[in-house]
mmCIF file of the N, C-alpha and C atoms, coordinates in Angstrom:
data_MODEL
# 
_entry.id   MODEL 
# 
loop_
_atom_site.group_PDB 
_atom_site.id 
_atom_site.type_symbol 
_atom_site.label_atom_id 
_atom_site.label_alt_id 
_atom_site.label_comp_id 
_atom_site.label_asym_id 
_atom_site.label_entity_id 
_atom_site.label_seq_id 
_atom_site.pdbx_PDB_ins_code 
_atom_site.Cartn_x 
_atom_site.Cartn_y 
_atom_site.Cartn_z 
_atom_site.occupancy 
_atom_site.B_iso_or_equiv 
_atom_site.pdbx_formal_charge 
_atom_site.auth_seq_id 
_atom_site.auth_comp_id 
_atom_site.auth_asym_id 
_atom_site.auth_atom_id 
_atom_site.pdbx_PDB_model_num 
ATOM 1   N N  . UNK A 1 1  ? 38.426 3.769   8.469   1.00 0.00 ? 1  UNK A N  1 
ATOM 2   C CA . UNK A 1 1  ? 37.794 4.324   7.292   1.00 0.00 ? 1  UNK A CA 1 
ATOM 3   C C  . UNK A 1 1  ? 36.289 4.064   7.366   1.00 0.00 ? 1  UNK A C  1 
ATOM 4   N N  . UNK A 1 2  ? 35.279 5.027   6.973   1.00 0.00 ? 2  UNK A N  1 
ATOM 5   C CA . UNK A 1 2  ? 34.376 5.039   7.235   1.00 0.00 ? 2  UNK A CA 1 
ATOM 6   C C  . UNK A 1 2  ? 33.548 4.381   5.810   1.00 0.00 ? 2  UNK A C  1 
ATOM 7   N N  . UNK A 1 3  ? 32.652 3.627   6.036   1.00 0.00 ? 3  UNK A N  1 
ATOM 8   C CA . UNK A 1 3  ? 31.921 2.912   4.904   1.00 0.00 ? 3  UNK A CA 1 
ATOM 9   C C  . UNK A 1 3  ? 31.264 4.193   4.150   1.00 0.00 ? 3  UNK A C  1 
ATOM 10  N N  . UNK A 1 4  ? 31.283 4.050   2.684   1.00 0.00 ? 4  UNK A N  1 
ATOM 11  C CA . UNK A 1 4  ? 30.272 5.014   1.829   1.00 0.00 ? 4  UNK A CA 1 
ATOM 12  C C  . UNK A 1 4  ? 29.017 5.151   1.918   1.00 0.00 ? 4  UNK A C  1 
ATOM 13  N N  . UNK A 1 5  ? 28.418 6.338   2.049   1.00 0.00 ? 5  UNK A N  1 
ATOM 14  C CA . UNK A 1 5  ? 26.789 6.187   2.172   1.00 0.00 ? 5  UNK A CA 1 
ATOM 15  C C  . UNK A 1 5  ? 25.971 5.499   0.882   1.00 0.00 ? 5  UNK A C  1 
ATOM 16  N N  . UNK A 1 6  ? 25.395 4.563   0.949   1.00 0.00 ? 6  UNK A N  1 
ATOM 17  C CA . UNK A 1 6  ? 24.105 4.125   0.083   1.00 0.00 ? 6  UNK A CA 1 
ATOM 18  C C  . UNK A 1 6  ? 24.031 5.117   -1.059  1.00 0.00 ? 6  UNK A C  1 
ATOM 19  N N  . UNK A 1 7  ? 24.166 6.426   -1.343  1.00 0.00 ? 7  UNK A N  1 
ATOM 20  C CA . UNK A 1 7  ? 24.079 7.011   -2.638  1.00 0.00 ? 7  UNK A CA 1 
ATOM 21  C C  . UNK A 1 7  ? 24.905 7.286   -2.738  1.00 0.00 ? 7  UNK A C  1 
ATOM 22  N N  . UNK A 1 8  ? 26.191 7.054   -2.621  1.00 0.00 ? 8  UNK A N  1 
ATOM 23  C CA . UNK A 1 8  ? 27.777 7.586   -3.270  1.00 0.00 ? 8  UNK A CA 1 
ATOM 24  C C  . UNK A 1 8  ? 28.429 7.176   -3.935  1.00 0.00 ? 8  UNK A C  1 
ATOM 25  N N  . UNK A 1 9  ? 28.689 7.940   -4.981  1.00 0.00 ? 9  UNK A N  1 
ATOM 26  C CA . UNK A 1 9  ? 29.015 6.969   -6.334  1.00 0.00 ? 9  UNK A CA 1 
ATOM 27  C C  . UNK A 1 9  ? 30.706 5.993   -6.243  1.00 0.00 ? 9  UNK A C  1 
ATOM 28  N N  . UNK A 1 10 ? 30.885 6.001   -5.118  1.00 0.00 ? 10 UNK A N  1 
ATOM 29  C CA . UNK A 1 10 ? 31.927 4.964   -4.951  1.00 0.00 ? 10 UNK A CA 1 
ATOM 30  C C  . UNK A 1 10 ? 31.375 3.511   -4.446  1.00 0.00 ? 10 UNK A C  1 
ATOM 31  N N  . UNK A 1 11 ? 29.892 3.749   -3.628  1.00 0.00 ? 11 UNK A N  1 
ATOM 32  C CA . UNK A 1 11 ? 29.128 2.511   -3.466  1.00 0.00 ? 11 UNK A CA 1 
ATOM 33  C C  . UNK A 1 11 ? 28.019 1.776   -5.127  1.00 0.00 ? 11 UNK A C  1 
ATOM 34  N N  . UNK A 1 12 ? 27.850 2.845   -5.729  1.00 0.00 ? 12 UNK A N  1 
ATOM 35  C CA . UNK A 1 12 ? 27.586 2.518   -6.666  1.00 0.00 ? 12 UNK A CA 1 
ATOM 36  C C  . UNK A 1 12 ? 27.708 1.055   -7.502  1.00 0.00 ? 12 UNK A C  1 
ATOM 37  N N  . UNK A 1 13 ? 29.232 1.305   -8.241  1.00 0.00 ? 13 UNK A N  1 
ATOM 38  C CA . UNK A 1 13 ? 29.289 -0.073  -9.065  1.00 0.00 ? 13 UNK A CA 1 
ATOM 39  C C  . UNK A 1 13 ? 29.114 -1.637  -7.857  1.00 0.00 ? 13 UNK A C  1 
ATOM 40  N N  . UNK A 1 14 ? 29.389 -1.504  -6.418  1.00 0.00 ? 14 UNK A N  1 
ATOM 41  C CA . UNK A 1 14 ? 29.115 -2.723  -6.127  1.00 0.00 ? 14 UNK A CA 1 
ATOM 42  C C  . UNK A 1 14 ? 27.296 -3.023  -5.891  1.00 0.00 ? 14 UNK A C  1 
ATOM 43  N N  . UNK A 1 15 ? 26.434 -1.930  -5.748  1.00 0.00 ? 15 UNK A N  1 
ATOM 44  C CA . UNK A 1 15 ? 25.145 -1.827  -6.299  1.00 0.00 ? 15 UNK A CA 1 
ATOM 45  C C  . UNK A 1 15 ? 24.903 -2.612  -7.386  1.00 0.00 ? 15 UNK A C  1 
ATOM 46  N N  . UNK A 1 16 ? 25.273 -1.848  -8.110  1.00 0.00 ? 16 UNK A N  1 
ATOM 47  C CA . UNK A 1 16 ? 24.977 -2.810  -9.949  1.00 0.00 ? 16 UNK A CA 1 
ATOM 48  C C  . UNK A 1 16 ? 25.547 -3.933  -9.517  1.00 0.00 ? 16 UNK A C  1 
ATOM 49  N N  . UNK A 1 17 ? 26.370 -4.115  -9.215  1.00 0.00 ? 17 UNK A N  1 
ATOM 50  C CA . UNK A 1 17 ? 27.005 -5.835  -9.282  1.00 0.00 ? 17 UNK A CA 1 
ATOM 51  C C  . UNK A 1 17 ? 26.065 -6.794  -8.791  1.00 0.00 ? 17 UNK A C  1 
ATOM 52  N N  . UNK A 1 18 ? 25.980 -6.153  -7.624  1.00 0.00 ? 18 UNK A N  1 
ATOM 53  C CA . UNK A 1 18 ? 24.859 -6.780  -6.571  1.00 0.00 ? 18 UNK A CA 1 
ATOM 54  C C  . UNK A 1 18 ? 23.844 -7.037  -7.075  1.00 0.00 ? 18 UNK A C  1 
ATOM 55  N N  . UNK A 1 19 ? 22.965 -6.155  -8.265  1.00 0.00 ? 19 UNK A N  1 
ATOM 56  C CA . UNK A 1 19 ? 21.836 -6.136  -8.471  1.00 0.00 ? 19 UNK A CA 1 
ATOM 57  C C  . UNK A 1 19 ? 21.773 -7.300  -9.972  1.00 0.00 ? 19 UNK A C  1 
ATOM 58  N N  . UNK A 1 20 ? 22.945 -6.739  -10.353 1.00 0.00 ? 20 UNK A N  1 
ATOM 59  C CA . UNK A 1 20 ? 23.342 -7.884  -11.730 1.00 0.00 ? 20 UNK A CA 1 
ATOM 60  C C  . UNK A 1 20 ? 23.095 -9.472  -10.961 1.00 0.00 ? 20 UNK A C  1 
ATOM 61  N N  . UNK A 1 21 ? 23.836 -10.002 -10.758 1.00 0.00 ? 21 UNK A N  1 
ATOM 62  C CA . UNK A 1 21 ? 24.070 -10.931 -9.577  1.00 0.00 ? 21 UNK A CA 1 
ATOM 63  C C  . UNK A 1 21 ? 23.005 -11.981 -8.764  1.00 0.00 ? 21 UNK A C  1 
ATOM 64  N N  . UNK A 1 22 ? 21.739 -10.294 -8.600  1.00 0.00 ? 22 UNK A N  1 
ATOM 65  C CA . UNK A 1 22 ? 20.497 -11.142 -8.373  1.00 0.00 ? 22 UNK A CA 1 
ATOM 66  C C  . UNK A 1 22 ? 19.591 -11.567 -9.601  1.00 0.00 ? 22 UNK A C  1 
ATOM 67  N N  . UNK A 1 23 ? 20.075 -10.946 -10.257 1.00 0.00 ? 23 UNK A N  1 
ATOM 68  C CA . UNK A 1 23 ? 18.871 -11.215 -11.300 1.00 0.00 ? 23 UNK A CA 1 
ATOM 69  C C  . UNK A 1 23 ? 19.282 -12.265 -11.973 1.00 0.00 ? 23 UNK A C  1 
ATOM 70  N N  . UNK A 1 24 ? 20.651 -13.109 -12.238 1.00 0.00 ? 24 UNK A N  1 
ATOM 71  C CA . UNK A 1 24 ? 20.892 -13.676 -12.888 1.00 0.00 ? 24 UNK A CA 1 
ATOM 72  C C  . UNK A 1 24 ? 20.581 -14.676 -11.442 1.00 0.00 ? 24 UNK A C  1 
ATOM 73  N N  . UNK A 1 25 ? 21.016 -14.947 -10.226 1.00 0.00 ? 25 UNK A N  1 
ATOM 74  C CA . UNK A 1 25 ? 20.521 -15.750 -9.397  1.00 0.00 ? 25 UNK A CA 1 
ATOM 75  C C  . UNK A 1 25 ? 18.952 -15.827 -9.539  1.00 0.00 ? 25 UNK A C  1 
ATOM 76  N N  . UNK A 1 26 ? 18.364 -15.392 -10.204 1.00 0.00 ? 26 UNK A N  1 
ATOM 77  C CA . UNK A 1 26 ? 16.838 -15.610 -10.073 1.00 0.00 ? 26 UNK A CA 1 
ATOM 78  C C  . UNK A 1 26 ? 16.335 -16.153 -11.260 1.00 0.00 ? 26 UNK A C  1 
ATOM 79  N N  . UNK A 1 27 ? 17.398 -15.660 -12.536 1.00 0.00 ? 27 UNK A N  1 
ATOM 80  C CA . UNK A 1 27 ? 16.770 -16.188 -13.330 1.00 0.00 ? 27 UNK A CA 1 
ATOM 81  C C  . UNK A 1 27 ? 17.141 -17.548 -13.619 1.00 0.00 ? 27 UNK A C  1 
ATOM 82  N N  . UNK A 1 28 ? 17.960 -18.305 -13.204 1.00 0.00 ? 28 UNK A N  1 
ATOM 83  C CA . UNK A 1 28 ? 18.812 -19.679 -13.076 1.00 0.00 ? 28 UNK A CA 1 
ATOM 84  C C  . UNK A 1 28 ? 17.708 -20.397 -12.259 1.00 0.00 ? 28 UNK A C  1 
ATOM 85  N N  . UNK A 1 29 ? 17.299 -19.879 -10.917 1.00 0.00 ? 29 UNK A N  1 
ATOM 86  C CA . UNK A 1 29 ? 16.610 -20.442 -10.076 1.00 0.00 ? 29 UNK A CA 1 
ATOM 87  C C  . UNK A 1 29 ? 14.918 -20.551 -10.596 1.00 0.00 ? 29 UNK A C  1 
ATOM 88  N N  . UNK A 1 30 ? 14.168 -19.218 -11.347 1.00 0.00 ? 30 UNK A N  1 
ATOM 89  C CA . UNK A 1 30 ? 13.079 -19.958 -12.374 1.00 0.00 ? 30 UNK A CA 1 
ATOM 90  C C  . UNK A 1 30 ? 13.587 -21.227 -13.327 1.00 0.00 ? 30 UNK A C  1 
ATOM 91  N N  . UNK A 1 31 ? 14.721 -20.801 -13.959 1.00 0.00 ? 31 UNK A N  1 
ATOM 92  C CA . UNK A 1 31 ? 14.892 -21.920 -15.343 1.00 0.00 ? 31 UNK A CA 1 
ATOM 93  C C  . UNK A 1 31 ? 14.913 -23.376 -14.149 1.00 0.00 ? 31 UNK A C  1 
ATOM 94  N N  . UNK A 1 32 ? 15.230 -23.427 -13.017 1.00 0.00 ? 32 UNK A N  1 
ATOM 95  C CA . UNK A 1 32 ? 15.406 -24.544 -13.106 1.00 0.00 ? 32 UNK A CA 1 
ATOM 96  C C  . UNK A 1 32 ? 14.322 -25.141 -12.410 1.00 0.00 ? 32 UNK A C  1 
ATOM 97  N N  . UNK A 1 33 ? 13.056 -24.307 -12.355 1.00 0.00 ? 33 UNK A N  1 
ATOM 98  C CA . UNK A 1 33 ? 11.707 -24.808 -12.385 1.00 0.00 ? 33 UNK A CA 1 
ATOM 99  C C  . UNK A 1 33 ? 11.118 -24.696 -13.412 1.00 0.00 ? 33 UNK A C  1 
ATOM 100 N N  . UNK A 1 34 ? 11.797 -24.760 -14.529 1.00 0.00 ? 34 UNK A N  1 
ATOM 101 C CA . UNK A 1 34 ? 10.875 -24.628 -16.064 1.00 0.00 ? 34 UNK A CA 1 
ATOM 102 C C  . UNK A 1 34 ? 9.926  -23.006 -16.395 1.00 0.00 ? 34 UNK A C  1 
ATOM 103 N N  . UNK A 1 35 ? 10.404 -21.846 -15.420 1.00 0.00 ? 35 UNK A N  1 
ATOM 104 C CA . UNK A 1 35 ? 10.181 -20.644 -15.765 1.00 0.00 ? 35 UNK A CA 1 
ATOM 105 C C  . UNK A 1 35 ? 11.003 -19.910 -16.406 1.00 0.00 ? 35 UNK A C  1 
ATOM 106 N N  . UNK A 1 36 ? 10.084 -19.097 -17.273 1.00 0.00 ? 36 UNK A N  1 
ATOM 107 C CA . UNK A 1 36 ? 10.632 -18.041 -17.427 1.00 0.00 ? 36 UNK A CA 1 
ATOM 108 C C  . UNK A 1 36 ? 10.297 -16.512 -17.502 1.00 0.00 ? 36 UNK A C  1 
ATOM 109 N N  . UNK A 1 37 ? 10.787 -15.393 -17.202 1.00 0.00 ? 37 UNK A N  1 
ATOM 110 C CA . UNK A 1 37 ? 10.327 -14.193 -16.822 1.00 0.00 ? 37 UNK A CA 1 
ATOM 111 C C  . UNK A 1 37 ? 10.789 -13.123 -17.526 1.00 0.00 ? 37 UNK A C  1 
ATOM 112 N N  . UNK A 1 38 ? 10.004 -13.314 -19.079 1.00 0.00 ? 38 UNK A N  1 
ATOM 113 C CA . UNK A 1 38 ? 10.938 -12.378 -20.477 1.00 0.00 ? 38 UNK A CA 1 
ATOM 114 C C  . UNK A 1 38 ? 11.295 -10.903 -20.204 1.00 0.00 ? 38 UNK A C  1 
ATOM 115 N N  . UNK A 1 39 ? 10.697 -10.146 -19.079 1.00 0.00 ? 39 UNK A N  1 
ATOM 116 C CA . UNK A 1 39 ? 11.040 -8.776  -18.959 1.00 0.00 ? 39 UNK A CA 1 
ATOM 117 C C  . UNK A 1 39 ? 12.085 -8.505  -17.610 1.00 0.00 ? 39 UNK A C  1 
ATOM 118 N N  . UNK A 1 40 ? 12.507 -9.594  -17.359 1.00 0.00 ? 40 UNK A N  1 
ATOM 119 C CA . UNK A 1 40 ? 12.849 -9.866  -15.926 1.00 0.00 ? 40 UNK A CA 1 
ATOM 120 C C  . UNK A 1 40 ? 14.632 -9.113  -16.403 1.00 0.00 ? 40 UNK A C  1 
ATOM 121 N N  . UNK A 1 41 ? 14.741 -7.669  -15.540 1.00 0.00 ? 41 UNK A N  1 
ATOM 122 C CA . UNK A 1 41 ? 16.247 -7.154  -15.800 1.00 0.00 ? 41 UNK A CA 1 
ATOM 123 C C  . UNK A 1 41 ? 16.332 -6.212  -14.733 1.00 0.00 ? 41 UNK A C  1 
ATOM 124 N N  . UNK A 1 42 ? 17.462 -5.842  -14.808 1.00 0.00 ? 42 UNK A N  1 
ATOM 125 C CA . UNK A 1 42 ? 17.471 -4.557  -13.957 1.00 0.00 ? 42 UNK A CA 1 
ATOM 126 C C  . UNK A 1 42 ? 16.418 -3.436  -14.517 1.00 0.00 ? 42 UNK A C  1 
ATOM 127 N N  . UNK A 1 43 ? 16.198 -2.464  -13.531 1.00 0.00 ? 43 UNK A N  1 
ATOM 128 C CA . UNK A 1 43 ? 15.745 -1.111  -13.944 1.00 0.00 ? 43 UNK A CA 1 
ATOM 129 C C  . UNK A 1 43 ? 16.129 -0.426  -14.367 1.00 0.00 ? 43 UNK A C  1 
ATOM 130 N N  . UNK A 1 44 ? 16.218 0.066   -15.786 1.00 0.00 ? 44 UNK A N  1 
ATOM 131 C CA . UNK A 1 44 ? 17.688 0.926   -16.345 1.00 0.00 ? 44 UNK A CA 1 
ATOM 132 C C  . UNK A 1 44 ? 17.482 2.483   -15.964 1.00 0.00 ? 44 UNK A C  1 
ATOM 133 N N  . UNK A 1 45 ? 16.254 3.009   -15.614 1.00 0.00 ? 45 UNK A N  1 
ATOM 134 C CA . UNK A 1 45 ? 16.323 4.073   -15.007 1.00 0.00 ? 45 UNK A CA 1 
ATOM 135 C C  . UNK A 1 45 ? 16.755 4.588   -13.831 1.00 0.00 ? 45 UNK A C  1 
ATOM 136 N N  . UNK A 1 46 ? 17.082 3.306   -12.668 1.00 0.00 ? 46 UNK A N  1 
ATOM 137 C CA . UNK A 1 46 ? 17.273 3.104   -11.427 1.00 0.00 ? 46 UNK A CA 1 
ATOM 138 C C  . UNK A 1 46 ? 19.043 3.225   -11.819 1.00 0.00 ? 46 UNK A C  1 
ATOM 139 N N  . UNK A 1 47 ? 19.710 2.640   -12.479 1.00 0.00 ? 47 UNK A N  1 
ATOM 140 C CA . UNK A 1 47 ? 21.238 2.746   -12.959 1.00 0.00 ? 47 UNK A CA 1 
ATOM 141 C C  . UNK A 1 47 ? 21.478 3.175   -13.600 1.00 0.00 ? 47 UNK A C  1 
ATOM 142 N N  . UNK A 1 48 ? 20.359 4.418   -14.128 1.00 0.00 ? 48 UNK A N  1 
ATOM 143 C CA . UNK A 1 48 ? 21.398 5.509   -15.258 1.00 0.00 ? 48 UNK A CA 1 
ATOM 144 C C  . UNK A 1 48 ? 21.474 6.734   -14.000 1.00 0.00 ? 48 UNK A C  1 
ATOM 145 N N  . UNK A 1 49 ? 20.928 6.868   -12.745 1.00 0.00 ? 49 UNK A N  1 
ATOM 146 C CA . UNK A 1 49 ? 21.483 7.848   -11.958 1.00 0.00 ? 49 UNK A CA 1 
ATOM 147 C C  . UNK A 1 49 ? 22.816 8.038   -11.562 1.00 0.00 ? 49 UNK A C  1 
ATOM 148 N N  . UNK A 1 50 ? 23.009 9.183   -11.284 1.00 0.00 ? 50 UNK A N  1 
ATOM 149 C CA . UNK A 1 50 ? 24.822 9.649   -10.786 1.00 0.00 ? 50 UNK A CA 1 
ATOM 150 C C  . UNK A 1 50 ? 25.078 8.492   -10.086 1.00 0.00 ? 50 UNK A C  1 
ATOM 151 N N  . UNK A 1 51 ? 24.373 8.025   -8.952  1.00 0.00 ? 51 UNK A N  1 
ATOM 152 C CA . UNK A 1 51 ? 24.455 7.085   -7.802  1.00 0.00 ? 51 UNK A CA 1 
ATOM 153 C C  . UNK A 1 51 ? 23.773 6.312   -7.730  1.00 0.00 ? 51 UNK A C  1 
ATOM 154 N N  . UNK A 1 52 ? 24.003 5.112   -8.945  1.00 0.00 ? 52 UNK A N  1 
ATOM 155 C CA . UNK A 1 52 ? 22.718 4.214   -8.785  1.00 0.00 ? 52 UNK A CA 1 
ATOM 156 C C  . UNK A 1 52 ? 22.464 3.475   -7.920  1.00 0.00 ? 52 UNK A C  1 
ATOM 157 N N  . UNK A 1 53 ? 21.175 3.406   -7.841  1.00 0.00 ? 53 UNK A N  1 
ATOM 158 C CA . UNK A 1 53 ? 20.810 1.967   -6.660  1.00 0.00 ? 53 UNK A CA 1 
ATOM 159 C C  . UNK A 1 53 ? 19.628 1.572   -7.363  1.00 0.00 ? 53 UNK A C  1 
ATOM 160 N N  . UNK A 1 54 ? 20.147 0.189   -8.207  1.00 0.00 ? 54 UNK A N  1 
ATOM 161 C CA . UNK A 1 54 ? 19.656 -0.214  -9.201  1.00 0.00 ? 54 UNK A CA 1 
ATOM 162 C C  . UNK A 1 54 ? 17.700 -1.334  -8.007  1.00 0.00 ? 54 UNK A C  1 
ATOM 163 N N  . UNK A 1 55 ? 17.210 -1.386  -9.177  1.00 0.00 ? 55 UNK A N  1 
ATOM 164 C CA . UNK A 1 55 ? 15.724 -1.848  -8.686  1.00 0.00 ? 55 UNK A CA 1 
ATOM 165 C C  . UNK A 1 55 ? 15.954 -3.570  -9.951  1.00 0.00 ? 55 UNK A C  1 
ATOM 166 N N  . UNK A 1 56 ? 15.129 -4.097  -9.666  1.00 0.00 ? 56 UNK A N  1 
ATOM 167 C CA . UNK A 1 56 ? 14.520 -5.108  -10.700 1.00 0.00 ? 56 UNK A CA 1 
ATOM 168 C C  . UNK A 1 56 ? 13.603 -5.210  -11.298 1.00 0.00 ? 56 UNK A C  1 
ATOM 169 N N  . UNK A 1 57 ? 13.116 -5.577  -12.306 1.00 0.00 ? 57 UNK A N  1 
ATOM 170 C CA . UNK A 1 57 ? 11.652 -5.536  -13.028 1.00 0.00 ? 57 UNK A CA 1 
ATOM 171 C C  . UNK A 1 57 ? 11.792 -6.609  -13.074 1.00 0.00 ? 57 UNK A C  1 
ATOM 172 N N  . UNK A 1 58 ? 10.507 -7.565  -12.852 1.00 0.00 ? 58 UNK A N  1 
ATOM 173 C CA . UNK A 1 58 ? 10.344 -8.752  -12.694 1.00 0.00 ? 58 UNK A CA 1 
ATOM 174 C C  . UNK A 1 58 ? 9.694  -8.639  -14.206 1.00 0.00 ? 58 UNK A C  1 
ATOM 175 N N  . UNK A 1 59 ? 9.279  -8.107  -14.497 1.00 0.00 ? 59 UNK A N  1 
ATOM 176 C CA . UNK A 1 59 ? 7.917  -7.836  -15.721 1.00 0.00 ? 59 UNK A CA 1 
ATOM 177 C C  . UNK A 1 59 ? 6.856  -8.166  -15.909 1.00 0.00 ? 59 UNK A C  1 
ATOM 178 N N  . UNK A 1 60 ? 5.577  -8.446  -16.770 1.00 0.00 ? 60 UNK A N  1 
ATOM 179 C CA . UNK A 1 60 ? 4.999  -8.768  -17.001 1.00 0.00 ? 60 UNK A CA 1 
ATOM 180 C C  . UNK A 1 60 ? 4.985  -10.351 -17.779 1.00 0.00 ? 60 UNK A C  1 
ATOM 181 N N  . UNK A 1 61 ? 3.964  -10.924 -17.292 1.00 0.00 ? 61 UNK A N  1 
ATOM 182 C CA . UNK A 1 61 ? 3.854  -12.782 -17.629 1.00 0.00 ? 61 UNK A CA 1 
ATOM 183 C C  . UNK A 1 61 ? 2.484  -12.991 -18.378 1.00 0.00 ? 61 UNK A C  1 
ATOM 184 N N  . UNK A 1 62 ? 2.255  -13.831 -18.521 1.00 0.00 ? 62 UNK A N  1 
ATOM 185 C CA . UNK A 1 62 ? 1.191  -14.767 -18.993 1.00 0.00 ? 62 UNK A CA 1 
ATOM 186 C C  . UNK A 1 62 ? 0.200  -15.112 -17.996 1.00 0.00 ? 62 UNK A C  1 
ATOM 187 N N  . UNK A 1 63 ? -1.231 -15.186 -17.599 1.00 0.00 ? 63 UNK A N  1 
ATOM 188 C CA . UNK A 1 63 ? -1.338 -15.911 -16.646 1.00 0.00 ? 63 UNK A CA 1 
ATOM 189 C C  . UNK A 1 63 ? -1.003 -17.227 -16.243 1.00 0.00 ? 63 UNK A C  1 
ATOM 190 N N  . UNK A 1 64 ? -0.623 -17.610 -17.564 1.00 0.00 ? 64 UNK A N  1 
ATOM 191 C CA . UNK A 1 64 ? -0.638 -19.324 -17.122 1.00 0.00 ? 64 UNK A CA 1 
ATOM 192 C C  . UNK A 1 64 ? 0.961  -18.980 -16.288 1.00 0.00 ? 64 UNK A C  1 
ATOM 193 N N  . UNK A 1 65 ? 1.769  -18.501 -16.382 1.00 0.00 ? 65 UNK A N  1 
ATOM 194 C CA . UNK A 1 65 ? 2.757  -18.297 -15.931 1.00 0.00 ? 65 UNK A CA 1 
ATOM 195 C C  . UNK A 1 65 ? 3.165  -18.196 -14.593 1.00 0.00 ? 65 UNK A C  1 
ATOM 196 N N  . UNK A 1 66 ? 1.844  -17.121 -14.194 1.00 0.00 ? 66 UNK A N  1 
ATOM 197 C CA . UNK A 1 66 ? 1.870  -16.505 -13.140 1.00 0.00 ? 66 UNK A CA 1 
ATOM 198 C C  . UNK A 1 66 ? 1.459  -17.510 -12.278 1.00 0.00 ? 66 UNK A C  1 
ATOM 199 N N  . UNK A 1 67 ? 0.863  -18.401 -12.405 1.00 0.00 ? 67 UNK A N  1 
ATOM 200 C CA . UNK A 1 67 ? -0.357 -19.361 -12.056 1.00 0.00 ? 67 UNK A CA 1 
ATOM 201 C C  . UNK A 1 67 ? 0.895  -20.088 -11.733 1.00 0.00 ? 67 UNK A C  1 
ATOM 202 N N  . UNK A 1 68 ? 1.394  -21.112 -12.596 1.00 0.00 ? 68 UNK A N  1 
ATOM 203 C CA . UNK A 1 68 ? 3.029  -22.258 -12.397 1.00 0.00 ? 68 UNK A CA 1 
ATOM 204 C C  . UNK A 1 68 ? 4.032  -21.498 -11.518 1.00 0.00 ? 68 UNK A C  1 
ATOM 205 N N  . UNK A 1 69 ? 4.194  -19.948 -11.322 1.00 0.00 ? 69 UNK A N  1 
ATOM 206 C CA . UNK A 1 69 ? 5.311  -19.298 -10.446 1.00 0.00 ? 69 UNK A CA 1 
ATOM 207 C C  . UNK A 1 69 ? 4.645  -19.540 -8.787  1.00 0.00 ? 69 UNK A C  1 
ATOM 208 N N  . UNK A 1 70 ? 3.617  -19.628 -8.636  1.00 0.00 ? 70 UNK A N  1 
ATOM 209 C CA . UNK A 1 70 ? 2.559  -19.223 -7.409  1.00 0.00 ? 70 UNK A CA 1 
ATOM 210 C C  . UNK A 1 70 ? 2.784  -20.661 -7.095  1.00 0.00 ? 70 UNK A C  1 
ATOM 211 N N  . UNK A 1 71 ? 2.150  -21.537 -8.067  1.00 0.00 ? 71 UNK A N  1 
ATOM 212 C CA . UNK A 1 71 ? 2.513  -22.957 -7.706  1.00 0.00 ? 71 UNK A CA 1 
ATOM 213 C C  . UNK A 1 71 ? 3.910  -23.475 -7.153  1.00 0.00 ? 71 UNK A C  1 
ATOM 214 N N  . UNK A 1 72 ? 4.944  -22.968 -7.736  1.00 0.00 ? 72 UNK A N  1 
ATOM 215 C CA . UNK A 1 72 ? 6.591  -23.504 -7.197  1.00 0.00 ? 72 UNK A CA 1 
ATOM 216 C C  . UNK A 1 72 ? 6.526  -23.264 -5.606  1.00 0.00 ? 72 UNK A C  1 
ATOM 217 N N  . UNK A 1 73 ? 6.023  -21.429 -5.807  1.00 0.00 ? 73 UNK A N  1 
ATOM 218 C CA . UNK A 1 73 ? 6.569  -20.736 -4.658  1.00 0.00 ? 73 UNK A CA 1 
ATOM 219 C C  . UNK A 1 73 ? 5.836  -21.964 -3.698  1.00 0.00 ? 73 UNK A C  1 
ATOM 220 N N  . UNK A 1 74 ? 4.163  -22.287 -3.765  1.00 0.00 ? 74 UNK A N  1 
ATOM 221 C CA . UNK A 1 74 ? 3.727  -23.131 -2.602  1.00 0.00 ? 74 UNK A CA 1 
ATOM 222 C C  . UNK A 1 74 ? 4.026  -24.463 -2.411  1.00 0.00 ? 74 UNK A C  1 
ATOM 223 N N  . UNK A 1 75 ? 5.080  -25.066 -3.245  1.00 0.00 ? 75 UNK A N  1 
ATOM 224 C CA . UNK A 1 75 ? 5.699  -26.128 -3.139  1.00 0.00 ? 75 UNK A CA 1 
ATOM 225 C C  . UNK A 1 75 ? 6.942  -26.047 -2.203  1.00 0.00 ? 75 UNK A C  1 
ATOM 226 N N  . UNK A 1 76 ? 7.538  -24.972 -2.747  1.00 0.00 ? 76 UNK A N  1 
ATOM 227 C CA . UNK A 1 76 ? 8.664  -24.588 -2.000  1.00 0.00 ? 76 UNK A CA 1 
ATOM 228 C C  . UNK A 1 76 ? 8.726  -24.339 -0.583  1.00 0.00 ? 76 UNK A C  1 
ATOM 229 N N  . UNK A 1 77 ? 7.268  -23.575 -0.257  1.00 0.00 ? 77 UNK A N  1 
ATOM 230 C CA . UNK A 1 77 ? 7.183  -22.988 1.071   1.00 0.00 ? 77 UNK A CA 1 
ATOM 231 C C  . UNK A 1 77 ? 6.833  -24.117 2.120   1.00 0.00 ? 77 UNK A C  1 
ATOM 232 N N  . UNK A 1 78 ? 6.214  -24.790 1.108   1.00 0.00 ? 78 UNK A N  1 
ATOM 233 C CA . UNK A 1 78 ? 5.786  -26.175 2.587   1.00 0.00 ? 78 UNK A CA 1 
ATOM 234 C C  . UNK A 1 78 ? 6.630  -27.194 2.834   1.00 0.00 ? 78 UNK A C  1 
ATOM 235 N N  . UNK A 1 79 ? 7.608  -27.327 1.414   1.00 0.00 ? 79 UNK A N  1 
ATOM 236 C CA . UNK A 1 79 ? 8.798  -28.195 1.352   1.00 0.00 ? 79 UNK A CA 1 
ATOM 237 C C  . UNK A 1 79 ? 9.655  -27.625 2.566   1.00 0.00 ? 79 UNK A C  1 
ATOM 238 N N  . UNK A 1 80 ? 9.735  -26.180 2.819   1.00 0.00 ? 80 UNK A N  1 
ATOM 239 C CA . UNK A 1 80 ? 10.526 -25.896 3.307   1.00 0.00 ? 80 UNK A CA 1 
ATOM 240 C C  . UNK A 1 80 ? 10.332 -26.410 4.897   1.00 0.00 ? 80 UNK A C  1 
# 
C-alpha cells in the first residue's frame, strides 16, 4: 500500500495531530523556562483547508520577552 500524498485528506487529521502535539510540546517546554507565548496556536487558516497542513503562529511578544526567549535559547545552545 502506497503512503498518502502530503495533501490528501486521509493524511490530513494525522497533520493536525502532529501539529497539535507540537505546539503543546512547545508550550510545556517555554512554561518550564518561565515563558510564555500568548498567541502561540496553530494557524487556523492553514487547517480550515480541504487538506490541511496545519502551520504555527508563534505570535507576537513583549520585548522583554523576546529578550528572556533569546536568552534560554543561548543557554541551551552552549549547554548543549
Amino acid at each position: 500500500m502506497n503512503p498518502s500524498p502530503p495533501n490528501s485528506t486521509r493524511h490530513a487529521p494525522a497533520c493536525v495531530s502532529d501539529a497539535e502535539d507540537a505546539v503543546a510540546e512547545l508550550r510545556a517546554a517555554l512554561a518550564a523556562n518561565g515563558l510564555r507565548l500568548p498567541s502561540l496556536s496553530l494557524d487556523l487558516a492553514s487547517v480550515a483547508r480541504e487538506a490541511p497542513c496545519p502551520h504555527v503562529t508563534l505570535g507576537g511578544c513583549s520585548p522583554e520577552l523576546a529578550a528572556k526567549l533569546a536568552a534560554v535559547l543561548r543557554r541551551k545552545a552552549v549547554g548543549a
